[in-house]
C-alpha positions, 0 to 999 in steps of 0.5 A: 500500500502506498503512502497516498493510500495509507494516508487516505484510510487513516484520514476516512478513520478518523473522520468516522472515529470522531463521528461514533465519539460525537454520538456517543457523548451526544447520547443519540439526542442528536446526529452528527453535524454536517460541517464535521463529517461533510454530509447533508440531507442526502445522506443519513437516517433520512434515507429510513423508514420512520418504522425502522428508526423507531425500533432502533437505539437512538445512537444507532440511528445517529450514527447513520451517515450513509446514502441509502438503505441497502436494507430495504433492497437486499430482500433478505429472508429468515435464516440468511446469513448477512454481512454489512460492510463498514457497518458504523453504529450498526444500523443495518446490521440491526435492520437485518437481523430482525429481518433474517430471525433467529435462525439468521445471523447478521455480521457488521465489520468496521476498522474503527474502534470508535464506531465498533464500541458504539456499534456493541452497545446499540446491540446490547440495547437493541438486545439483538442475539444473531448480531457479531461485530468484527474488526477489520477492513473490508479490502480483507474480510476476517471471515472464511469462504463461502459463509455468507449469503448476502454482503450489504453495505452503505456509502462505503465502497467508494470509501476504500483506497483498494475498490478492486480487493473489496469487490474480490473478497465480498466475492470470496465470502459469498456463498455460491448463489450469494448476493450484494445489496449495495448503497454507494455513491457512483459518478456519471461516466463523462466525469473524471476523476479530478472532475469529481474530487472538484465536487467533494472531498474523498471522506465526504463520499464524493472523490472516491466514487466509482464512475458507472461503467467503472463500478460494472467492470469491477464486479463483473472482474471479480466474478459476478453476475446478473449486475444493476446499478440504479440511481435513486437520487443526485448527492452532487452534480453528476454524482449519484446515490445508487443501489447496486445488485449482483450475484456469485454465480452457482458455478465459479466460472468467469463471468462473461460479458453477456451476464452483466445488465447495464441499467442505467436510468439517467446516467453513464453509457 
């Protein structure tokens, strides 16, 4: 890893440190402030139900600072197996394990402390008891292959110094037939990457995004299939919050070509 890259992971780590430390001493009576963490109405726990905030810890849904709700797109079932990651204060790890019951499990793995204690005490107050958090960064999930059936996470990817390691290693975990249920922020495929860093900084989920066409060839690269990208709404000019669904396929063949669906709606090629 480079020093640029080492620099870029620290720096997202102790942006997001001091986001799970603000509500932790706020006691989730109110959410982080955008000035400190570069956010605004497009992101956060807006982006949820209000049913869905009210069954949670409020310092769960404090500590929210992403740009949907992978969720509420995931359709997850009794019994699955569901990891989120950069799972933050646990908000979607929460969310999913009441939806996959007792018989499921739902793994939320963060490399931050901060947000790691926050994250185990919304569990003990949500008294979740299908919910594990871990530790580690999702370029090397601590979890072995093939144990998982569905990789959720939200407005993380594009927060990552090694995009292509990400997409290799929620393959790897995948159980054959696995699937994502991704909420990401993703860059209209006319915009460089200068052009984009002109529209935000790296940790405010904007200068590290993913054009369209290139977020398709990342997951079709590391095996997937069957891939969507659909953006749901605009979080600055050009760049759009997406949900963005694919497959591992039942076999380990190399995807080709044909399998991938480029869905765009409004954006990209």
């Amino acid at each position: 890893m480079t020093e640029q890259t080492t620099d870029l992971r620290e720096t997202v780590r102790e942006r997001y440190a001091a986001a799970a430390l603000k509500v932790s001493v706020a006691g989730g009576s109110a959410c982080c402030d955008p000035q400190a963490t570069e956010l605004d109405e497009n992101f956060g726990s807006t982006r949820y139900g209000s049913d869905e905030r009210d069954a949670l810890p409020a310092e769960a849904v404090a500590a929210s600072l992403g740009c949907g709700n992978p969720t509420a797109v995931a359709e997850l079932r009794e019994g699955e197996r569901v990891l989120d990651l950069g799972s933050g204060g646990g908000i979607d790890v929460l969310l999913s394990a009441r939806r996959v019951g007792p018989t499921g499990k739902a793994y939320g793995l963060d490399m931050t402390e901060e947000m790691l204690a926050l994250a185990l005490a919304n569990r003990e107050k949500a008294g979740a008891t299908n919910v594990e958090f871990l530790k580690g960064t999702i370029e090397a999930i601590p979890l072995p292959a093939h144990t998982i059936d569905v990789v959720i996470s939200n407005c993380v990817i594009n927060l990552s110094v090694d995009k292509p390691a990400v997409f290799a290693e929620t393959f790897r975990v995948l159980a054959p037939g696995g699937r994502i249920g991704v909420s990401d922020v993703v860059a209209e495929d006319h915009l460089t990457a200068e052009q984009r860093a002109e529209r935000g900084d790296y940790v405010g989920c904007i200068a590290g995004a993913l054009s369209f066409a290139e977020y398709r060839a990342g997951l079709a690269a590391a095996g997937f299939t069957d891939i969507d990208i659909a953006p749901t709404h605009e979080v600055a000019d050009g760049m759009h919050s997406a949900i963005i669904r694919a497959t591992k396929p039942t076999t380990t063949e190399p995807a080709t070509s044909s399998a991938v669906t480029t869905t765009n709606r409004c954006c990209g090629s």
